[in-house]
C-alpha positions as CSV (number, residue, x, y, z in Angstrom):
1,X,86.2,96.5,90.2
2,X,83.5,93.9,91.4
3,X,82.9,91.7,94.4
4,X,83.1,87.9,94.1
5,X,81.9,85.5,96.8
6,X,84.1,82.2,96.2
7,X,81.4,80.3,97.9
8,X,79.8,80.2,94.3
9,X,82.8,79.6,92.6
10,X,85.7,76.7,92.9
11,X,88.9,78.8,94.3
12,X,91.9,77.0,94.2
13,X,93.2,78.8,97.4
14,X,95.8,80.6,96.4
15,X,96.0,84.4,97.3
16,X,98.5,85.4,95.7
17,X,97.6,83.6,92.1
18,X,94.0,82.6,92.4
19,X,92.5,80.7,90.1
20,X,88.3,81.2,90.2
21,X,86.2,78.5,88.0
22,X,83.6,79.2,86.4
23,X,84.0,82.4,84.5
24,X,82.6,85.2,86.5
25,X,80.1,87.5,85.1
26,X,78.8,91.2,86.2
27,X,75.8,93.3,84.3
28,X,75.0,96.4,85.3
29,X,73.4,100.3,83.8
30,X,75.5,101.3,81.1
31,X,77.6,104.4,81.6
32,X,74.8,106.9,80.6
33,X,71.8,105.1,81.9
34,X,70.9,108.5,83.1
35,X,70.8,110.5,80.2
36,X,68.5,108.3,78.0
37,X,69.2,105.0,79.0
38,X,72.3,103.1,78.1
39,X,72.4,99.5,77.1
40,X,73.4,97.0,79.9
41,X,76.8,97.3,80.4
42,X,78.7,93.7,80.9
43,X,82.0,92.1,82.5
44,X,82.7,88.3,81.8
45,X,86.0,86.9,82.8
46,X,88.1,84.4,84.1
47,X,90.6,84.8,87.0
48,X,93.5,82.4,86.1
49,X,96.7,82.0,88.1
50,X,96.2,85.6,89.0
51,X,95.5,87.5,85.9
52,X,91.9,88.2,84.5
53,X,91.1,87.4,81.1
54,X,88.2,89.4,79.9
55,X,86.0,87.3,77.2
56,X,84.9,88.8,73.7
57,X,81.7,89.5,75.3
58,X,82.4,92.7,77.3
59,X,80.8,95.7,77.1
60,X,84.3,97.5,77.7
61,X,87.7,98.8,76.3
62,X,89.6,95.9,78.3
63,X,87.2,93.0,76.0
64,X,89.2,90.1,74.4
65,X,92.3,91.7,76.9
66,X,94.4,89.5,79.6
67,X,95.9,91.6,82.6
68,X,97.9,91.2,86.0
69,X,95.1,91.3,89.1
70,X,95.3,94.9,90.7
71,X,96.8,95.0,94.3
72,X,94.9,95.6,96.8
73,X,94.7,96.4,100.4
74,X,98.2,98.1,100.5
75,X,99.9,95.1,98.9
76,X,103.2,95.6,96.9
């Protein structure tokens, strides 16, 4: 899960099925930085009409994958 301040992206203000432009992008240690040194890890995505399509370009098993935005905050 990451963080994203909308005051560097355009939002389209809709909570429920928000739409963030540009793409967001997240490096970070890979998963076993600590036992050698992992390659950076990445996320690149876009959040469109509430679901996050995950580019090519990721570092993880969800790459090239579209999915529903996770609730949060004891939403239904």
């Amino acid at each position: 899960m990451h963080q994203v301040w909308t005051d560097r992206w355009r939002w389209n203000g809709d909570g429920d099925a928000p739409t963030f432009s540009p793409s967001v992008l997240v490096t970070y240690d890979g998963a076993d930085v600590g036992q050698g040194g992992a390659p950076q890890a990445r996320c690149h995505s876009f959040v469109e009409n509430g679901r996050i399509r995950f580019l090519p370009d990721c570092t993880h098993e969800l790459a090239g994958e579209t999915v529903p935005l996770p609730t949060l905050l004891g939403g239904t």
